[in-house]
N, C-alpha and C positions, 0 to 999 in steps of 0.2 A: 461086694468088691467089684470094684470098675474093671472090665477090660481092658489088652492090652490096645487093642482100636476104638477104645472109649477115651481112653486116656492121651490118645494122640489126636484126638479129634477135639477134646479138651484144649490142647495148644493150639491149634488149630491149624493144623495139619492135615490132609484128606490121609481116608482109610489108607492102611497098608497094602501097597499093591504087587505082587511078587512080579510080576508085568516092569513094570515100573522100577524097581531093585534091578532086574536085570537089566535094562537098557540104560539106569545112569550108570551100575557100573561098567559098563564097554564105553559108556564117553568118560568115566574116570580115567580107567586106562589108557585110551586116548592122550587125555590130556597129560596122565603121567609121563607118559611118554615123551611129548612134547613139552612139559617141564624138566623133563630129564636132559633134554639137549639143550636145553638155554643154558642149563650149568655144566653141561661139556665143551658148547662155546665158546662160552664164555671164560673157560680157561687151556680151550685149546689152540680156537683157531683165532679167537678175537686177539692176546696176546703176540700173537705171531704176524699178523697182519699188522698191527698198531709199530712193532719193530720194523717189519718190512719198510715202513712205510715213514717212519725215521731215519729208516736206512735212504730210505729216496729208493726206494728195489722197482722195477716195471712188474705190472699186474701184484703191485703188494698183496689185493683185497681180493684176487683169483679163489685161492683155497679157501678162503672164508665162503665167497657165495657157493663155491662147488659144493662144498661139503654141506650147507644149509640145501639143497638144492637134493642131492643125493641120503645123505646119512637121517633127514629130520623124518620123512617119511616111511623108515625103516625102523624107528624108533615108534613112532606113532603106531604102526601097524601092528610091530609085535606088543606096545601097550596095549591095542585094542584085543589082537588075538587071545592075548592072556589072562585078560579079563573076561572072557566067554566062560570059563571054568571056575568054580567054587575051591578046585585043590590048590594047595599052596606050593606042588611040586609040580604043580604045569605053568605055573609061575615065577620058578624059579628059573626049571629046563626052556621057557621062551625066553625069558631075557638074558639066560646062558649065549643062546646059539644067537638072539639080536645083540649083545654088547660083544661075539667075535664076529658076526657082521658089521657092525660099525668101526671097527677096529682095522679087519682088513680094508674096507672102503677109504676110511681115512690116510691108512695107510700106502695108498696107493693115487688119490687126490695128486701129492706133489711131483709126481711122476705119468703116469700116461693121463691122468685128469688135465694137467696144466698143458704136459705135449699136445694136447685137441684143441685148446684155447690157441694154442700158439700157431696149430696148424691151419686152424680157422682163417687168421689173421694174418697168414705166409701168401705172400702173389705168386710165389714160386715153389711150390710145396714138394719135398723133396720122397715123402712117402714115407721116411725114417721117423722112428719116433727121437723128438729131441732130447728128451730126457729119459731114459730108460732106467726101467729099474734097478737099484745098484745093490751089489753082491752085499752091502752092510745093510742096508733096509731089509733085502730077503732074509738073514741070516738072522736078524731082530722079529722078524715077522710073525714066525711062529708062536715066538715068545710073548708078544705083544696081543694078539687073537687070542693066547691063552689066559694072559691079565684080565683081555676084555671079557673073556666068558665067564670067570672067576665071579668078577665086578656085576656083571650083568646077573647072574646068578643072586647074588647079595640087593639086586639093585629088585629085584622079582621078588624077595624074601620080603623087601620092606614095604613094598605094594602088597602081599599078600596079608600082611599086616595092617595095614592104615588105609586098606577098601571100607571095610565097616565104617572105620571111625567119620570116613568121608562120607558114604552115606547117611549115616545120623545128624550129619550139619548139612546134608543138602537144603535147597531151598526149602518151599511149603510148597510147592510142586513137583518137588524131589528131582531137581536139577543142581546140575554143578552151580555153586556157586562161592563167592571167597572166601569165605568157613573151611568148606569140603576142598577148596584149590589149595588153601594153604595148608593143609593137614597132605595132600600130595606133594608138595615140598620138599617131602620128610625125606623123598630120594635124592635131592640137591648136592649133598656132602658125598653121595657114591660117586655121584656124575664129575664134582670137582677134582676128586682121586685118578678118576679116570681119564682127566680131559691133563692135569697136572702131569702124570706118568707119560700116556701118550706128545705130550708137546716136548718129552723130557727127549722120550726115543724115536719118535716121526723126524722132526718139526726140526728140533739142536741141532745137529748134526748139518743139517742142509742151509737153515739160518746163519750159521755161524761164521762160514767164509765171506757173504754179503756182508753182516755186520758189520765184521772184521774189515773188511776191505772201505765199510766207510768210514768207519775208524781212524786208520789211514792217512785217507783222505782231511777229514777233520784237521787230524793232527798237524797234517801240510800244510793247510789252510793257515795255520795261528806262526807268522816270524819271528815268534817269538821263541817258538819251539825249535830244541836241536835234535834233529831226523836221526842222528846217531843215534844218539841216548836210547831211542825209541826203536831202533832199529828196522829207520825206514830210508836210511842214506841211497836209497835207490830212487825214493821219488824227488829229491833234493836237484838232480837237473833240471827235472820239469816243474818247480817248483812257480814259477811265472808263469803258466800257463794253466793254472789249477784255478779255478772258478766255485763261490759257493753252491752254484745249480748245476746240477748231474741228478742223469739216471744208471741205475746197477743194471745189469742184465748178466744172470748166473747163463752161462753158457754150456759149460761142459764138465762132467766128472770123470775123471781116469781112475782107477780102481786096479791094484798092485798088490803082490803079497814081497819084501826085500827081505833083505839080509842087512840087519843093524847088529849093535851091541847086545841088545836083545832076542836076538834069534831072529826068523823066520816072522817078519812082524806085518801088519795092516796096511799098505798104505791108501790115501786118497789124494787125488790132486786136482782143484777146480780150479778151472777160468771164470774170473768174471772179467766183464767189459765194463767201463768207467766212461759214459760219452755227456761232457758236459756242452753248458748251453755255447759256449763258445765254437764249437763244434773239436776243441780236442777231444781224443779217444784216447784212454789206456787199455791195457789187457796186463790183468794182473793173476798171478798165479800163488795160489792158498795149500800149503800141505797140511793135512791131517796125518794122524797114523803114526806107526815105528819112533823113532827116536823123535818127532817133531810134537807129541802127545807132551814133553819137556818142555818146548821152547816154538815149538811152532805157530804158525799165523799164515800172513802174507810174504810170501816169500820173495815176489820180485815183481814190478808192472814196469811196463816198458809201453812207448806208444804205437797206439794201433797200427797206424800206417806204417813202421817198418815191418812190423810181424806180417805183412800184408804181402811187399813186396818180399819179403825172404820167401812166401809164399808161391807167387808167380813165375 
């Protein structure tokens, strides 16, 4: 009876090297890793960009490179870490504690991440952060780092499973190859869960008032439309002065707890600025929260230059 190194060398395979086992699997997990964030971007931050960017929003594609920039090597790392171990529960507890690291990273991207870009790019840097982190993002936050480590957990379980199977299709020099990449795949569905939920509670919330506001705008644009209906009879004076090219610039969020029908209820209230190529400027204001979770949006934009001078 043939051995089992007789047998592999039959296919022609060199001898089994445990040498060699161990170092593809640390570039498997590597690469797990790094397949695992294609499919959280791809349904995290690539979706949110692509709207951004519909929306006509400034720096749409900002949290996209942050987050490839920050989260992909964090992912990479704990794939490699976790692949140094044969047990399947140092592979689960690493990508526990790497998927609520990616989680709080991400979660924190649309806020002091984009505030650095902005202050980058300020000639008159005021020292504040622009966008701070807001009482509804911290309040999700905890919740969301505990999704990610649940996810990242499951996401460790299914590596700990389909390492072998990727070894046995490595190459004949027992490197990664598309055989063994695509049997690490197999974490793709965890990653889209987790990029899916995250966009749901990051990403919505913050996206929503830009949309909305170009929405709006849109809607203003077509004479054919009646701005009551739609309940945007506010933009109807500055209706000739609305141009199809504009940039959004989310400006600022105000953060409230009122008194509605409801009790004791949420609110939010953002600015964004509307400055198209014509050089008019709105400044339009978005509620979320309390009784406006019913019927709420864009509340009201008015042009920039008086908000300016009630200002001075």
């Amino acid at each position: 009876m043939r051995t089992y190194e007789q047998m592999i060398e039959s296919l022609g395979r060199p001898t089994f090297d445990p040498a060699a086992r161990t170092h593809f699997l640390k570039t498997a997990g590597a690469a797990y890793g790094l397949i695992f964030m294609v499919g959280f971007v791809a349904l995290f931050w690539f979706p949110d960009a692509v709207q951004l960017q519909q929306a006509s929003v400034h720096l749409a594609w900002i949290k996209l490179l942050l987050g490839l920039l920050t989260c992909t090597p964090i992912a990479v790392l704990v794939g490699w870490l976790a692949a140094r171990s044969d047990r399947p529960l140092i592979s689960v507890l690493g990508w526990a504690v790497g998927g609520a690291a990616i989680a709080w990273v991400a979660g924190h991207i649309p806020y002091e991440g984009v505030s650095l870009i902005v202050s980058l790019g300020d000639p008159f840097p005021t020292g504040r952060v622009t966008y701070p982190f807001s009482l509804q993002a911290s309040g999700y936050m905890g919740i969301t780092m505990l999704v990610g480590a649940l996810l990242g957990g499951v996401a460790g379980l299914v590596y700990a499973v389909v390492a072998d199977r990727a070894w046995e299709r490595s190459t004949e020099s027992h490197r990664l190859g598309r055989r063994s990449a695509l049997v690490l795949c197999a974490g793709l569905p965890v990653a889209a869960v987790f990029g899916l939920y995250g966009d749901m509670v990051i990403h919505q919330p913050i996206r929503r008032p830009l949309t909305d506001v170009a929405r709006a705008i849109t809607t203003a644009l077509n004479p054919a439309n009646d701005l009551g209906k739609y309940g945007l009879a506010f933009l109807e004076p500055y209706r000739d002065q609305l141009t199809p090219q504009y940039k959004l610039y989310w400006i600022s969020t105000r953060e409230s707890y009122v008194q509605s029908n409801f009790g004791h209820n949420y609110l939010s209230t953002d600015v964004v600025h509307v400055v198209f190529d014509s050089g008019f400027m709105l400044s339009c204001t978005y509620l979320a929260g309390g009784d406006a979770y019913l019927s709420g949006g864009v509340a009201v934009c008015s042009p920039l230059i008086l908000d300016l001078k009630k200002q001075s």
